[in-house]
C-alpha positions in Angstrom: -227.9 -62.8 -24.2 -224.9 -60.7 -23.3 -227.3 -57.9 -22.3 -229.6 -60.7 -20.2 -227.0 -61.6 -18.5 -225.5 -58.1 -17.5 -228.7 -57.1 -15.8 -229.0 -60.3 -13.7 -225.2 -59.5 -12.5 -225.8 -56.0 -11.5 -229.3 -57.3 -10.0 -227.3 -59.9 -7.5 -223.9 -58.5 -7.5 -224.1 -54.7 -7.8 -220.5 -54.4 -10.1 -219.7 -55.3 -13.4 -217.3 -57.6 -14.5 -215.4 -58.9 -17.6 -217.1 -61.2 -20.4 -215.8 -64.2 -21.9 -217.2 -67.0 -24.7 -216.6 -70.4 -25.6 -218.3 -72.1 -28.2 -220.1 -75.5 -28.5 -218.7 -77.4 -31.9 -219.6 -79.8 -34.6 -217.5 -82.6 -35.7 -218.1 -83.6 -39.2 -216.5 -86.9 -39.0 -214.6 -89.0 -36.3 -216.9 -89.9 -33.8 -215.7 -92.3 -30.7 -211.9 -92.2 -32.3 -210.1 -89.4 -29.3 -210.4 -92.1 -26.8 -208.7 -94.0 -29.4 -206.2 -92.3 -30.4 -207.0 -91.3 -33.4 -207.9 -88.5 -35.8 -211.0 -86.0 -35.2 -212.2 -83.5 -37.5 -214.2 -80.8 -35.2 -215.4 -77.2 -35.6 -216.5 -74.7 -33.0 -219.8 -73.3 -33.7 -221.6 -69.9 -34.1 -223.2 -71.2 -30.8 -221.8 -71.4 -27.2 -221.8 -70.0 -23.4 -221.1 -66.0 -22.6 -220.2 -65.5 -18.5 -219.9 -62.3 -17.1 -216.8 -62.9 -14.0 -215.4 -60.5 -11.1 -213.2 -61.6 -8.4 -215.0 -60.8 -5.4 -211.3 -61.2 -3.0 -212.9 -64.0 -0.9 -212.5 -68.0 -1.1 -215.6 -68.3 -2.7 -217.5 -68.9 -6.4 -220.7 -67.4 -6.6 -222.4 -67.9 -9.5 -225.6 -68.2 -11.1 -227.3 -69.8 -14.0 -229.2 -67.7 -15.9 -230.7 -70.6 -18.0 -231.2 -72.6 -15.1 -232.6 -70.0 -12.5 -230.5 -71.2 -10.2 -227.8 -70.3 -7.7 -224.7 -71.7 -6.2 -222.2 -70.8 -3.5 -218.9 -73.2 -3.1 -215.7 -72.9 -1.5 -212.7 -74.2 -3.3 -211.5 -76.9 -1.2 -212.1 -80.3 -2.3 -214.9 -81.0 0.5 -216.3 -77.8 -0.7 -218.1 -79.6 -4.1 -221.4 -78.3 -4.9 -224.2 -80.9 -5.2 -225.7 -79.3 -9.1 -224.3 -80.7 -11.8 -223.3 -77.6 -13.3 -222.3 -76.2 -10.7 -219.4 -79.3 -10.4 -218.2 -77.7 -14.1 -217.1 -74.3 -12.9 -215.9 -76.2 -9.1 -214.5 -79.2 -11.9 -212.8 -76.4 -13.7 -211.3 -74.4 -10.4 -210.2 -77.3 -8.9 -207.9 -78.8 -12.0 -206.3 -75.4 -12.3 -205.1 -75.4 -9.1 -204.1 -79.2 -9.4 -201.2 -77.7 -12.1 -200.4 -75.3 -9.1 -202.7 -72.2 -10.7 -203.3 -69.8 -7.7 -207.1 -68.8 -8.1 -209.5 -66.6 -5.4 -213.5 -66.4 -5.4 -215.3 -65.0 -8.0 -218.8 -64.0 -8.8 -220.3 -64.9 -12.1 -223.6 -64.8 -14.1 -223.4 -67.3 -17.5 -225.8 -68.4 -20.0 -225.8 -70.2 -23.9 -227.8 -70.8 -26.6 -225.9 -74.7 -27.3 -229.2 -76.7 -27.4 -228.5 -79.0 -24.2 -228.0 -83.1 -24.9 -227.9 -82.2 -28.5 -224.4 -83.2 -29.1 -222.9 -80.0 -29.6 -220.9 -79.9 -26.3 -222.5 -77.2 -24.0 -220.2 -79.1 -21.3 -217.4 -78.4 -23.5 -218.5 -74.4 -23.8 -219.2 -74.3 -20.3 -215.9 -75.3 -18.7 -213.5 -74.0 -21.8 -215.4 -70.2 -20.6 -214.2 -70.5 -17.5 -210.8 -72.2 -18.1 -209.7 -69.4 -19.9 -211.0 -66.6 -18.2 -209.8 -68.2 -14.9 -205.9 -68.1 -16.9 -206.5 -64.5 -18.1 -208.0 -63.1 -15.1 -205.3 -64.4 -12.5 -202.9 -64.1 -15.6 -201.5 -67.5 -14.8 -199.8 -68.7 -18.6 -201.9 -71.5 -19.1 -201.3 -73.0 -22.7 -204.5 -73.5 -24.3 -203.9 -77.3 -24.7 -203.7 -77.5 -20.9 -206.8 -75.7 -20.9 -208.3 -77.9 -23.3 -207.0 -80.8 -20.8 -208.0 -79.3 -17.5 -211.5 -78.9 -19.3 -211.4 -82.9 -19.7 -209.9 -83.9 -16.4 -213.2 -81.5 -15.1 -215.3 -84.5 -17.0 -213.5 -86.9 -15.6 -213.1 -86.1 -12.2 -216.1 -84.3 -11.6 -218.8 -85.5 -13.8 -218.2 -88.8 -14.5 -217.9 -88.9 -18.2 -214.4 -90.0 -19.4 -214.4 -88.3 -22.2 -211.7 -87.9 -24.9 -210.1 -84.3 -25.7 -212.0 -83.7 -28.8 -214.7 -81.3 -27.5 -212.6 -79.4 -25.3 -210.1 -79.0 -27.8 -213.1 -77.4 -30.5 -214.2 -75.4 -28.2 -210.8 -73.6 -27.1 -209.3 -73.8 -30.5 -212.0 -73.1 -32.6 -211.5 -71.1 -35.8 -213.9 -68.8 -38.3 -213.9 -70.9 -41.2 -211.8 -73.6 -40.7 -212.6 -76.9 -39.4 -209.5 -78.9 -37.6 -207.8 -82.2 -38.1 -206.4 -83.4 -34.6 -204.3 -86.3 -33.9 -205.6 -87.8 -30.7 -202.3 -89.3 -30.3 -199.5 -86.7 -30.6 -202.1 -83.9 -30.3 -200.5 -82.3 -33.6 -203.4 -80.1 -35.7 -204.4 -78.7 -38.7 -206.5 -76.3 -39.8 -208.7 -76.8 -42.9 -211.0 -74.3 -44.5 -214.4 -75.2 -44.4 -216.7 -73.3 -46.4 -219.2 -75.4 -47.7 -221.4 -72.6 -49.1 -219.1 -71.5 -51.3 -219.4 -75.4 -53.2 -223.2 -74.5 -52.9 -224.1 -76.5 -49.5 -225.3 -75.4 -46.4 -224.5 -77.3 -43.6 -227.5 -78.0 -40.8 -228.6 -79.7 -37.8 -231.9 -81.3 -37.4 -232.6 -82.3 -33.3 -234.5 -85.3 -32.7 -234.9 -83.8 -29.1 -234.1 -87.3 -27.9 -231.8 -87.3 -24.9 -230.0 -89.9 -23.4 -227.3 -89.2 -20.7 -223.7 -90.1 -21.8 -222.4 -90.5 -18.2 -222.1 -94.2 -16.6 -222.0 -97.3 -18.8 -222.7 -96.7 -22.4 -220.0 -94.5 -23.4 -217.2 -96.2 -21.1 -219.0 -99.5 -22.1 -217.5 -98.8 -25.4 -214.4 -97.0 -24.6 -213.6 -100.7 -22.2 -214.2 -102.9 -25.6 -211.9 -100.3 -27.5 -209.3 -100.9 -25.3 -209.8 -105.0 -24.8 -209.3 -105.5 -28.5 -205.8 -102.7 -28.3 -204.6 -104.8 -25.4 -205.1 -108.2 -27.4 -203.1 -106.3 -30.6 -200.6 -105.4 -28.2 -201.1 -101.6 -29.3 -202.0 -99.0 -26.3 -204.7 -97.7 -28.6 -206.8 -98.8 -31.9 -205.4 -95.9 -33.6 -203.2 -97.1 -36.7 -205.0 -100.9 -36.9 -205.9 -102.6 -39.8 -208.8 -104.5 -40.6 -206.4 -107.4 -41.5 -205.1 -107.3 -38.0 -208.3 -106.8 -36.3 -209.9 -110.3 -38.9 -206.4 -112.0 -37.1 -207.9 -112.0 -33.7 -211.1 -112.5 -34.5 -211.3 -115.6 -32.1 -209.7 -113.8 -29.2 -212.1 -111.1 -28.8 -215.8 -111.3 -28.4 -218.2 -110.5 -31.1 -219.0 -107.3 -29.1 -215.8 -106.1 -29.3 -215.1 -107.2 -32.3 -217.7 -105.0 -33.7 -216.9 -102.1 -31.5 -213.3 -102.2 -33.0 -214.3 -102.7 -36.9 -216.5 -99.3 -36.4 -213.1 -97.6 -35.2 -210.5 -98.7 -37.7 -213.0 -97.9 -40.1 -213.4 -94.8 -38.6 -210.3 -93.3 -38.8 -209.9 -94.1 -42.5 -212.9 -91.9 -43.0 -211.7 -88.8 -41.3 -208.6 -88.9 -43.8 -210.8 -89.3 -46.6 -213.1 -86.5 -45.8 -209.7 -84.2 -45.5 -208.3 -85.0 -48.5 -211.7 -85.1 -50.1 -212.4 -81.6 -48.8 -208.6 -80.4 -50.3 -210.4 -81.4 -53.9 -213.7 -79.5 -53.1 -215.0 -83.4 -53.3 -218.2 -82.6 -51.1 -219.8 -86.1 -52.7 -217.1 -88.3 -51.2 -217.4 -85.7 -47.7 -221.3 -86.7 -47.6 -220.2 -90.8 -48.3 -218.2 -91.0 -45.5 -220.8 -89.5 -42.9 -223.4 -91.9 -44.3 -220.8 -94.6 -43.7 -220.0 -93.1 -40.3 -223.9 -92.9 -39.4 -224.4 -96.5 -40.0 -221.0 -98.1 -38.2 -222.5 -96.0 -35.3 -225.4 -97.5 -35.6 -224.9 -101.4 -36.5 -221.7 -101.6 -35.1 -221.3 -99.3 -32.4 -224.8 -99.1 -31.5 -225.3 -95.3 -30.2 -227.6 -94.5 -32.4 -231.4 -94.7 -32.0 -234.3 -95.9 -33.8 -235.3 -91.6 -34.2 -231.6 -90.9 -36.0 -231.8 -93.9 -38.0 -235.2 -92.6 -39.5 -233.7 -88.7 -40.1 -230.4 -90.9 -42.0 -232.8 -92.5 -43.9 -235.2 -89.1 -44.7 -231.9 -87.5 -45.6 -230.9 -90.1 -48.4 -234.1 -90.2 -49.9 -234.1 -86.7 -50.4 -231.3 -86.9 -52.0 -229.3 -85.0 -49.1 -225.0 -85.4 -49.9 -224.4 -86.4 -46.1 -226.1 -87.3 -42.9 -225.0 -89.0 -39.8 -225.6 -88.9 -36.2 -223.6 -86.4 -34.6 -221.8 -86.5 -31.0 -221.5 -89.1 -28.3 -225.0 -90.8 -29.7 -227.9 -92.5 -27.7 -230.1 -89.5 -28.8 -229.0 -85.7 -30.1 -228.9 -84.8 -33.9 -227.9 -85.7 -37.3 -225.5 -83.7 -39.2 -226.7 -82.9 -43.0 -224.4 -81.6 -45.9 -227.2 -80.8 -48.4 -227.1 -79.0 -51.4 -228.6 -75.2 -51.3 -231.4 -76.5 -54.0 -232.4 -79.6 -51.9 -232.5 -77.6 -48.6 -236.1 -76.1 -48.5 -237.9 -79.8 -49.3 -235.9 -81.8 -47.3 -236.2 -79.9 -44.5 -240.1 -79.9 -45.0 -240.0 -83.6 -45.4 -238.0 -84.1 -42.5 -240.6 -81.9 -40.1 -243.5 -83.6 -41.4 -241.9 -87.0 -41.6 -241.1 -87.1 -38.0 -243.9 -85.6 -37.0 -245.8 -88.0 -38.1 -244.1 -90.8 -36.6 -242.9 -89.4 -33.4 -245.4 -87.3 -32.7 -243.3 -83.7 -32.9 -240.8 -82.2 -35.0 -237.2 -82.1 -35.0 -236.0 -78.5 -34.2 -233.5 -77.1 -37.0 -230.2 -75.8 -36.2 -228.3 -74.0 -39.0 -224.5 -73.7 -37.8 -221.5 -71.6 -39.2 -218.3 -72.5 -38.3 -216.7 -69.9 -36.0 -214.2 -69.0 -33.1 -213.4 -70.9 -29.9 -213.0 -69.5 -26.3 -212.1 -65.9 -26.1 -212.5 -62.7 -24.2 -215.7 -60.2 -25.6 
Protein backbone atom coordinates (compact mmCIF):
# COMPACT_ATOMS: atom_id res chain seq x y z
CA UNK A 1 0.00 0.00 0.00
CA UNK A 2 2.88 2.26 1.14
CA UNK A 3 4.59 1.61 -2.18
CA UNK A 4 0.90 2.27 -4.11
CA UNK A 5 0.65 5.22 -2.68
CA UNK A 6 4.27 6.61 -3.24
CA UNK A 7 3.94 6.26 -6.97
CA UNK A 8 0.53 8.06 -7.22
CA UNK A 9 2.41 11.05 -5.18
CA UNK A 10 5.27 11.38 -7.38
CA UNK A 11 2.83 10.80 -10.40
CA UNK A 12 0.59 14.15 -9.32
CA UNK A 13 3.04 15.94 -7.13
CA UNK A 14 6.56 15.35 -8.40
CA UNK A 15 8.31 15.31 -4.53
CA UNK A 16 8.15 13.04 -1.88
CA UNK A 17 6.97 13.59 1.35
CA UNK A 18 6.73 12.03 4.91
CA UNK A 19 4.47 8.99 5.87
CA UNK A 20 2.22 8.56 8.72
CA UNK A 21 -0.41 5.59 9.99
CA UNK A 22 -3.35 5.39 12.13
CA UNK A 23 -5.08 2.33 12.81
CA UNK A 24 -8.79 1.32 12.71
CA UNK A 25 -9.66 -0.61 16.23
CA UNK A 26 -11.84 -3.33 17.76
CA UNK A 27 -13.60 -2.85 20.96
CA UNK A 28 -14.27 -6.10 22.66
CA UNK A 29 -16.84 -4.89 24.96
CA UNK A 30 -18.59 -1.48 25.76
CA UNK A 31 -20.56 -0.52 22.90
CA UNK A 32 -22.85 2.77 23.02
CA UNK A 33 -21.25 3.59 26.80
CA UNK A 34 -18.57 6.89 25.69
CA UNK A 35 -21.51 8.92 25.00
CA UNK A 36 -22.44 7.83 28.33
CA UNK A 37 -19.88 8.26 30.29
CA UNK A 38 -18.75 5.25 30.90
CA UNK A 39 -16.09 2.54 30.55
CA UNK A 40 -14.81 1.23 26.93
CA UNK A 41 -12.47 -1.51 26.31
CA UNK A 42 -10.91 -0.80 22.59
CA UNK A 43 -7.86 -2.04 20.66
CA UNK A 44 -6.25 -0.53 17.60
CA UNK A 45 -5.90 -2.99 14.86
CA UNK A 46 -3.22 -4.45 12.56
CA UNK A 47 -5.43 -2.55 10.07
CA UNK A 48 -5.66 1.24 9.24
CA UNK A 49 -4.85 4.37 6.73
CA UNK A 50 -1.02 5.17 5.60
CA UNK A 51 -0.81 9.08 3.96
CA UNK A 52 2.10 10.26 2.34
CA UNK A 53 2.03 14.51 3.33
CA UNK A 54 4.34 17.54 2.03
CA UNK A 55 3.64 21.08 2.71
CA UNK A 56 3.41 22.66 -0.55
CA UNK A 57 3.84 26.66 1.21
CA UNK A 58 0.36 27.69 -0.19
CA UNK A 59 -3.14 27.97 1.64
CA UNK A 60 -4.25 25.00 0.11
CA UNK A 61 -4.89 20.89 0.85
CA UNK A 62 -4.47 18.92 -2.07
CA UNK A 63 -5.10 15.60 -1.69
CA UNK A 64 -6.09 12.55 -3.25
CA UNK A 65 -7.74 9.27 -2.55
CA UNK A 66 -6.08 6.50 -3.68
CA UNK A 67 -9.01 4.10 -2.82
CA UNK A 68 -11.45 6.38 -3.94
CA UNK A 69 -9.82 7.65 -7.41
CA UNK A 70 -10.64 10.78 -6.47
CA UNK A 71 -9.22 14.27 -6.00
CA UNK A 72 -9.82 17.34 -3.97
CA UNK A 73 -8.54 20.90 -3.69
CA UNK A 74 -9.86 23.10 -0.54
CA UNK A 75 -8.75 26.19 1.07
CA UNK A 76 -8.74 26.37 4.72
CA UNK A 77 -11.27 28.93 5.48
CA UNK A 78 -14.47 27.88 6.73
CA UNK A 79 -16.36 28.80 3.33
CA UNK A 80 -13.62 26.85 1.77
CA UNK A 81 -15.43 23.12 2.79
CA UNK A 82 -15.11 20.60 0.17
CA UNK A 83 -18.45 18.97 -0.90
CA UNK A 84 -16.82 14.78 -0.55
CA UNK A 85 -17.32 13.37 2.39
CA UNK A 86 -13.94 12.41 2.94
CA UNK A 87 -12.70 15.09 1.82
CA UNK A 88 -14.70 17.09 5.00
CA UNK A 89 -12.30 14.56 7.39
CA UNK A 90 -8.86 15.97 6.36
CA UNK A 91 -10.83 19.92 5.93
CA UNK A 92 -12.81 18.50 9.56
CA UNK A 93 -9.37 17.74 10.92
CA UNK A 94 -7.50 21.22 9.58
CA UNK A 95 -10.07 23.28 10.68
CA UNK A 96 -10.32 21.96 14.59
CA UNK A 97 -6.59 22.37 14.87
CA UNK A 98 -6.66 25.72 14.06
CA UNK A 99 -9.87 26.26 16.32
CA UNK A 100 -7.17 25.46 19.54
CA UNK A 101 -5.02 28.24 17.78
CA UNK A 102 -2.68 25.55 15.76
CA UNK A 103 -1.06 27.55 12.85
CA UNK A 104 -1.28 25.11 9.80
CA UNK A 105 -0.38 25.93 5.72
CA UNK A 106 -1.42 23.80 2.56
CA UNK A 107 -0.30 20.56 2.07
CA UNK A 108 -0.33 17.91 -0.64
CA UNK A 109 -1.18 14.35 0.30
CA UNK A 110 -1.89 10.82 -1.29
CA UNK A 111 -3.70 8.27 1.49
CA UNK A 112 -5.12 4.97 1.39
CA UNK A 113 -6.32 1.78 3.99
CA UNK A 114 -7.04 -1.58 4.06
CA UNK A 115 -10.06 -0.91 7.27
CA UNK A 116 -12.91 -2.63 5.46
CA UNK A 117 -15.31 0.58 5.08
CA UNK A 118 -18.90 0.48 7.19
CA UNK A 119 -17.50 -2.56 8.91
CA UNK A 120 -17.32 -1.05 12.28
CA UNK A 121 -13.73 -0.84 12.61
CA UNK A 122 -13.45 2.96 12.41
CA UNK A 123 -11.74 3.90 9.08
CA UNK A 124 -13.23 7.52 10.02
CA UNK A 125 -11.33 7.14 13.22
CA UNK A 126 -7.94 6.09 11.08
CA UNK A 127 -8.55 8.60 8.70
CA UNK A 128 -8.67 11.78 10.73
CA UNK A 129 -6.22 10.45 13.84
CA UNK A 130 -3.38 10.21 10.39
CA UNK A 131 -3.82 13.47 9.78
CA UNK A 132 -4.21 14.88 13.30
CA UNK A 133 -0.97 13.85 14.16
CA UNK A 134 0.97 14.33 11.30
CA UNK A 135 -0.58 17.88 11.10
CA UNK A 136 1.02 18.28 15.10
CA UNK A 137 4.33 16.78 14.01
CA UNK A 138 4.85 18.45 10.81
CA UNK A 139 4.04 22.10 12.01
CA UNK A 140 5.49 20.84 15.37
CA UNK A 141 2.64 22.44 17.22
CA UNK A 142 2.67 20.21 20.93
CA UNK A 143 -0.56 18.84 20.51
CA UNK A 144 -1.23 16.26 23.43
CA UNK A 145 -2.51 13.20 21.92
CA UNK A 146 -5.86 13.39 23.88
CA UNK A 147 -6.52 16.68 22.17
CA UNK A 148 -5.87 14.88 19.09
CA UNK A 149 -8.03 12.22 19.95
CA UNK A 150 -10.69 15.21 20.62
CA UNK A 151 -10.04 17.33 17.64
CA UNK A 152 -10.56 13.86 15.75
CA UNK A 153 -14.18 13.87 17.31
CA UNK A 154 -15.14 17.44 17.14
CA UNK A 155 -14.08 16.64 13.07
CA UNK A 156 -17.28 14.07 13.49
CA UNK A 157 -19.22 16.36 14.96
CA UNK A 158 -18.80 19.41 13.17
CA UNK A 159 -18.14 18.13 9.88
CA UNK A 160 -19.81 14.93 9.41
CA UNK A 161 -22.65 14.90 11.38
CA UNK A 162 -22.11 11.93 13.58
CA UNK A 163 -21.87 12.87 17.29
CA UNK A 164 -19.84 10.41 18.23
CA UNK A 165 -18.27 9.60 21.59
CA UNK A 166 -14.29 9.57 22.00
CA UNK A 167 -13.87 5.93 22.00
CA UNK A 168 -12.62 5.42 18.36
CA UNK A 169 -10.52 8.35 18.21
CA UNK A 170 -8.99 7.53 21.37
CA UNK A 171 -8.09 3.57 19.84
CA UNK A 172 -6.82 4.77 17.08
CA UNK A 173 -4.25 7.45 18.49
CA UNK A 174 -3.45 5.47 21.58
CA UNK A 175 -3.39 2.11 20.36
CA UNK A 176 -0.90 -0.35 21.69
CA UNK A 177 0.84 -3.89 20.44
CA UNK A 178 -0.75 -6.22 22.62
CA UNK A 179 -2.64 -4.54 24.93
CA UNK A 180 -6.17 -3.61 24.76
CA UNK A 181 -7.37 -0.34 26.91
CA UNK A 182 -9.78 0.32 29.57
CA UNK A 183 -11.00 4.10 29.24
CA UNK A 184 -13.15 5.95 31.49
CA UNK A 185 -15.42 8.05 29.34
CA UNK A 186 -15.81 10.23 32.23
CA UNK A 187 -12.48 11.33 33.65
CA UNK A 188 -10.71 10.09 30.55
CA UNK A 189 -8.22 8.04 32.93
CA UNK A 190 -6.81 4.63 31.02
CA UNK A 191 -5.34 1.52 31.38
CA UNK A 192 -3.67 -0.71 29.48
CA UNK A 193 -4.36 -4.52 29.56
CA UNK A 194 -2.54 -7.20 27.79
CA UNK A 195 -4.45 -8.99 25.40
CA UNK A 196 -3.08 -11.97 23.98
CA UNK A 197 -5.70 -14.31 23.47
CA UNK A 198 -3.59 -16.79 21.58
CA UNK A 199 -1.53 -17.49 24.15
CA UNK A 200 -5.01 -18.99 26.27
CA UNK A 201 -5.40 -20.85 22.82
CA UNK A 202 -8.05 -18.41 20.96
CA UNK A 203 -7.80 -16.52 18.00
CA UNK A 204 -9.73 -13.57 17.83
CA UNK A 205 -11.73 -12.86 14.31
CA UNK A 206 -14.13 -10.84 12.43
CA UNK A 207 -16.69 -12.22 10.21
CA UNK A 208 -18.41 -9.11 7.85
CA UNK A 209 -21.97 -9.48 7.07
CA UNK A 210 -21.14 -6.76 4.35
CA UNK A 211 -24.40 -5.07 5.52
CA UNK A 212 -24.09 -1.28 5.73
CA UNK A 213 -26.13 1.03 7.24
CA UNK A 214 -25.02 4.71 7.64
CA UNK A 215 -24.55 5.85 11.31
CA UNK A 216 -25.06 9.63 10.63
CA UNK A 217 -28.65 11.26 11.32
CA UNK A 218 -31.17 9.65 13.52
CA UNK A 219 -30.36 6.28 14.70
CA UNK A 220 -27.23 6.75 16.59
CA UNK A 221 -28.35 10.30 18.08
CA UNK A 222 -31.81 8.68 18.34
CA UNK A 223 -30.23 6.65 21.03
CA UNK A 224 -27.72 8.94 22.42
CA UNK A 225 -31.22 11.56 23.09
CA UNK A 226 -33.03 8.53 25.19
CA UNK A 227 -29.61 8.05 27.01
CA UNK A 228 -29.63 11.29 28.16
CA UNK A 229 -33.69 11.71 28.85
CA UNK A 230 -33.51 8.86 31.39
CA UNK A 231 -29.82 10.75 33.03
CA UNK A 232 -31.74 13.96 33.14
CA UNK A 233 -34.86 12.23 34.99
CA UNK A 234 -32.01 10.57 37.54
CA UNK A 235 -30.69 13.85 38.00
CA UNK A 236 -27.16 12.46 36.83
CA UNK A 237 -25.37 14.34 33.60
CA UNK A 238 -24.76 10.81 32.33
CA UNK A 239 -25.98 6.99 32.83
CA UNK A 240 -22.56 6.23 33.81
CA UNK A 241 -22.54 4.82 37.55
CA UNK A 242 -26.59 3.90 37.54
CA UNK A 243 -28.07 1.09 38.93
CA UNK A 244 -30.69 -1.01 37.76
CA UNK A 245 -32.52 -0.33 41.07
CA UNK A 246 -32.55 3.28 40.23
CA UNK A 247 -33.29 2.94 36.67
CA UNK A 248 -36.70 0.12 38.00
CA UNK A 249 -37.42 3.63 40.39
CA UNK A 250 -38.45 5.72 37.44
CA UNK A 251 -39.82 3.27 35.50
CA UNK A 252 -43.14 5.34 35.14
CA UNK A 253 -41.29 8.62 34.26
CA UNK A 254 -39.59 7.42 31.30
CA UNK A 255 -40.94 5.77 28.27
CA UNK A 256 -40.63 2.19 27.52
CA UNK A 257 -38.17 3.27 24.73
CA UNK A 258 -36.00 4.77 26.96
CA UNK A 259 -36.38 2.67 29.46
CA UNK A 260 -34.97 -0.05 27.36
CA UNK A 261 -32.25 2.04 25.82
CA UNK A 262 -31.00 2.77 29.45
CA UNK A 263 -31.25 -1.00 30.87
CA UNK A 264 -28.81 -1.99 27.84
CA UNK A 265 -26.39 0.80 29.20
CA UNK A 266 -26.21 0.14 32.96
CA UNK A 267 -25.93 -3.29 31.95
CA UNK A 268 -23.28 -2.41 29.85
CA UNK A 269 -20.93 -0.97 31.89
CA UNK A 270 -21.01 -3.81 34.41
CA UNK A 271 -19.83 -6.00 31.53
CA UNK A 272 -16.82 -4.08 30.55
CA UNK A 273 -15.53 -4.48 34.27
CA UNK A 274 -16.27 -8.02 34.15
CA UNK A 275 -14.49 -8.74 31.01
CA UNK A 276 -11.21 -6.74 32.70
CA UNK A 277 -11.09 -8.52 35.64
CA UNK A 278 -12.06 -11.65 33.92
CA UNK A 279 -9.21 -11.20 31.43
CA UNK A 280 -6.70 -10.42 34.75
CA UNK A 281 -7.60 -14.34 35.64
CA UNK A 282 -6.99 -15.62 32.02
CA UNK A 283 -11.11 -16.24 32.43
CA UNK A 284 -11.62 -16.18 28.53
CA UNK A 285 -15.19 -18.20 29.24
CA UNK A 286 -16.69 -15.35 31.32
CA UNK A 287 -14.77 -12.75 28.41
CA UNK A 288 -16.99 -14.65 25.68
CA UNK A 289 -20.37 -14.49 28.29
CA UNK A 290 -20.28 -11.00 28.39
CA UNK A 291 -20.13 -10.33 24.50
CA UNK A 292 -23.00 -12.79 24.08
CA UNK A 293 -24.81 -10.70 26.67
CA UNK A 294 -23.62 -7.50 24.96
CA UNK A 295 -24.76 -8.83 21.44
CA UNK A 296 -28.25 -9.49 22.60
CA UNK A 297 -28.91 -6.00 24.80
CA UNK A 298 -27.77 -4.49 21.39
CA UNK A 299 -30.11 -6.28 19.83
CA UNK A 300 -33.43 -6.45 22.05
CA UNK A 301 -32.84 -3.62 23.84
CA UNK A 302 -30.96 -1.22 21.90
CA UNK A 303 -31.94 -2.35 18.69
CA UNK A 304 -28.75 -1.85 16.30
CA UNK A 305 -28.46 -4.90 15.45
CA UNK A 306 -29.91 -6.68 12.30
CA UNK A 307 -31.65 -9.63 11.36
CA UNK A 308 -27.85 -10.76 9.36
CA UNK A 309 -25.78 -10.31 12.97
CA UNK A 310 -28.38 -11.96 14.92
CA UNK A 311 -28.07 -15.08 12.63
CA UNK A 312 -23.83 -15.02 12.72
CA UNK A 313 -24.63 -14.66 17.04
CA UNK A 314 -26.56 -17.49 16.76
CA UNK A 315 -24.04 -19.66 14.16
CA UNK A 316 -21.38 -18.77 16.61
CA UNK A 317 -23.09 -20.40 19.77
CA UNK A 318 -24.04 -23.38 18.08
CA UNK A 319 -20.66 -24.03 17.16
CA UNK A 320 -19.66 -23.76 20.25
CA UNK A 321 -17.68 -20.40 19.58
CA UNK A 322 -16.55 -18.65 23.52
CA UNK A 323 -17.88 -15.11 22.38
CA UNK A 324 -19.72 -13.30 19.67
CA UNK A 325 -21.37 -10.06 19.41
CA UNK A 326 -21.97 -7.35 17.02
CA UNK A 327 -19.21 -5.07 16.93
CA UNK A 328 -19.27 -1.07 16.46
CA UNK A 329 -22.01 1.55 16.13
CA UNK A 330 -24.54 -1.50 14.76
CA UNK A 331 -27.32 -1.24 12.05
CA UNK A 332 -25.07 -3.55 9.88
CA UNK A 333 -20.99 -4.28 10.08
CA UNK A 334 -19.48 -7.45 11.88
CA UNK A 335 -19.57 -9.70 14.78
CA UNK A 336 -16.63 -10.09 16.95
CA UNK A 337 -15.73 -13.98 17.70
CA UNK A 338 -13.38 -15.29 20.58
CA UNK A 339 -13.18 -18.87 19.46
CA UNK A 340 -11.00 -21.42 20.49
CA UNK A 341 -7.98 -22.40 17.97
CA UNK A 342 -9.65 -26.14 17.65
CA UNK A 343 -13.18 -24.73 16.82
CA UNK A 344 -11.90 -22.10 14.31
CA UNK A 345 -11.63 -24.09 10.98
CA UNK A 346 -15.55 -25.55 11.25
CA UNK A 347 -17.07 -22.63 12.51
CA UNK A 348 -15.80 -20.55 10.04
CA UNK A 349 -16.90 -23.06 7.32
CA UNK A 350 -20.32 -23.22 8.89
CA UNK A 351 -20.54 -19.62 9.04
CA UNK A 352 -19.67 -19.19 5.03
CA UNK A 353 -21.96 -21.69 4.05
CA UNK A 354 -24.67 -20.84 6.58
CA UNK A 355 -24.94 -17.30 5.33
CA UNK A 356 -24.64 -18.15 2.11
CA UNK A 357 -27.33 -19.96 2.02
CA UNK A 358 -29.53 -17.63 3.53
CA UNK A 359 -28.38 -14.40 2.28
CA UNK A 360 -27.28 -15.21 -0.79
CA UNK A 361 -23.23 -14.46 -0.19
CA UNK A 362 -20.67 -14.96 2.25
CA UNK A 363 -19.41 -13.02 5.09
CA UNK A 364 -15.84 -11.94 4.34
CA UNK A 365 -13.28 -13.00 7.30
CA UNK A 366 -11.16 -10.58 8.96
CA UNK A 367 -8.49 -11.97 11.34
CA UNK A 368 -7.22 -8.91 13.55
CA UNK A 369 -4.04 -8.57 15.89
CA UNK A 370 -4.04 -6.10 18.26
CA UNK A 371 -1.36 -3.50 17.36
CA UNK A 372 -0.20 0.30 17.45
CA UNK A 373 -2.15 3.52 17.04
CA UNK A 374 -1.23 6.65 15.05
CA UNK A 375 2.42 7.10 14.42
CA UNK A 376 5.02 8.31 11.92
CA UNK A 377 6.51 5.30 9.38
Amino acid sequence: MKERIAEKFRTLFSEEGEFFASAGRINLIGEHTDYNGGFVFPGAIDKGMIAEIRLNGTGTVRAFALDLDEYCEFGLNEEDAPVQSWARYIFGVCREIIKRGGEISGFDTVFAGDVPLGAGMSSSAALESTFAFALDNLFNLGIDKFELARIGQSTEHNYCGVNCGIMDQFASVFGKKGHLMRLDCRSMEFEYFPFDPGQHGYRLVLLNSLVKHELVGSPYNDRRASCERVAAVLGQEFLRGATMEQLEAVRDKVSDEDYMRARYVIGEEKRVLDVCAALEKGDYETVGARMYATHWGMSKDYEVSCEELDFLATVAKECGVTGSRIMGGGFGGCTINLVKGELYDGFIAKAKSAFAEKYGHEPVVIDVVISDGARKL
